[in-house]
C-alpha positions in Angstrom: 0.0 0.0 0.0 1.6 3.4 -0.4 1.4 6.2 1.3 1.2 9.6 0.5 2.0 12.5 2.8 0.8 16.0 1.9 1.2 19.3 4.0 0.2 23.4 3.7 3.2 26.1 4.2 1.8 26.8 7.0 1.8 23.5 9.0 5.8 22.4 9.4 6.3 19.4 7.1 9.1 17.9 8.9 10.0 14.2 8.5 9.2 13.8 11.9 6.0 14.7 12.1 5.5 13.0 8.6 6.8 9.6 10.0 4.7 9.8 13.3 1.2 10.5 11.0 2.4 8.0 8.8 2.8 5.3 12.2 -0.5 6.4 13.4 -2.7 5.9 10.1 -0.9 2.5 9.3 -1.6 1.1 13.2 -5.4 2.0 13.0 -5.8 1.2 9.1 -3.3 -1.9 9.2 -6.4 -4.8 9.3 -7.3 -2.8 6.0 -3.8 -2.7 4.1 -4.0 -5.8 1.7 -7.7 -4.8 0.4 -6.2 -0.8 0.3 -4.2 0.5 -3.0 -2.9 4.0 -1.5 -3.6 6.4 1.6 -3.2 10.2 1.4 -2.9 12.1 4.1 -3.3 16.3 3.9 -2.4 18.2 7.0 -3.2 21.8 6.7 -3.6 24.9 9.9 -7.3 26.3 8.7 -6.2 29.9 10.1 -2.1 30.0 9.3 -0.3 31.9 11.7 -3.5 32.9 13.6 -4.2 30.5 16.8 -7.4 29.2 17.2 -9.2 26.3 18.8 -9.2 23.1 16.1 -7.8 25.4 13.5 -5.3 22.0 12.2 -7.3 19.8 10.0 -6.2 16.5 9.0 -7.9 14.5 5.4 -7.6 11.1 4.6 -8.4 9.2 1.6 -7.9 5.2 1.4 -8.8 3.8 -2.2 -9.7 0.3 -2.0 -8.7 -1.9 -5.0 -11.3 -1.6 -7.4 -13.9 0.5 -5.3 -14.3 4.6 -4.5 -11.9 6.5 -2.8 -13.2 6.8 0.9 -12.3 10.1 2.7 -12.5 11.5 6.0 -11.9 15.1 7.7 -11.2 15.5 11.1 -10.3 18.7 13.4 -8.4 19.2 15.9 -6.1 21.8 18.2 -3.0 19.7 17.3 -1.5 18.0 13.9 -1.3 14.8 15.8 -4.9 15.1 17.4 -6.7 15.5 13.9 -4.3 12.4 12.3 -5.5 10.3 15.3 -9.4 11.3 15.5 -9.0 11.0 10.9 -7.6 7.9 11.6 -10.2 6.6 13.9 -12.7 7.6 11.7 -11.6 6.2 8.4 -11.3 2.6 10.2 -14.8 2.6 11.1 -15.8 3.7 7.3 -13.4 1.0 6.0 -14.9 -1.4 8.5 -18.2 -0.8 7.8 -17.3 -0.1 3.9 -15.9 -3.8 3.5 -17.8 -5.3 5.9 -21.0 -5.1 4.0 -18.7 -7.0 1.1 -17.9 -9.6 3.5 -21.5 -10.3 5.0 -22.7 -11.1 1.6 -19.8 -14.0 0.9 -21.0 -17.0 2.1 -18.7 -20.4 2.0 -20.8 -23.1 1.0 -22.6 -25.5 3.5 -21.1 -29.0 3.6 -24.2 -31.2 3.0 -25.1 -28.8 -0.1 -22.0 -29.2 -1.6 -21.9 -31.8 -4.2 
């Protein structure tokens, strides 16, 4: 799966910060990886050099193989806070997302099976 890291001027784009998004998104998205073609990940501060309550916002988009890209927003008062609560959120939308595939495969009952 790759991963795509994207960033305003206004929000620092170190590596570090990069790798630790990066960790987060992987760990709550990892049940998800081998049905998942690409992640991006877009950081921005809402208000640049203005403070504010929740001004960083945090938007991820998973493509599954062969489906819609699936995206979520989340804000928060810290880079790391939106990344998690994003994070968090796309899961459940994957879960529920592939779930619905999953509850329609059925394996085949033994004494049907000829």
């Amino acid at each position: 799966m790759q991963f795509q890291f994207n960033t305003d001027s206004s929000v620092m784009g170190t590596e570090n910060v990069a790798e630790r998004i990066e960790a987060t998104v992987r760990d709550k998205v990892a049940r998800f990886e081998d049905r998942l073609t690409r992640l991006e990940v877009h950081v921005r501060d809402e208000n640049g050099p203005k403070h504010g309550a929740d001004d960083k916002s945090c938007t991820i988009e998973a493509r599954p193989k062969g489906g819609k890209p699936i995206g979520v927003t989340s804000h928060a008062a810290q880079v790391d806070d939106a990344a998690r609560k994003a994070a968090s959120t796309l899961a459940q939308r994957l879960e529920r997302h592939f779930g619905k595939g999953d509850k329609n495969r059925h394996e085949p009952r033994i004494d049907k099976v000829m």
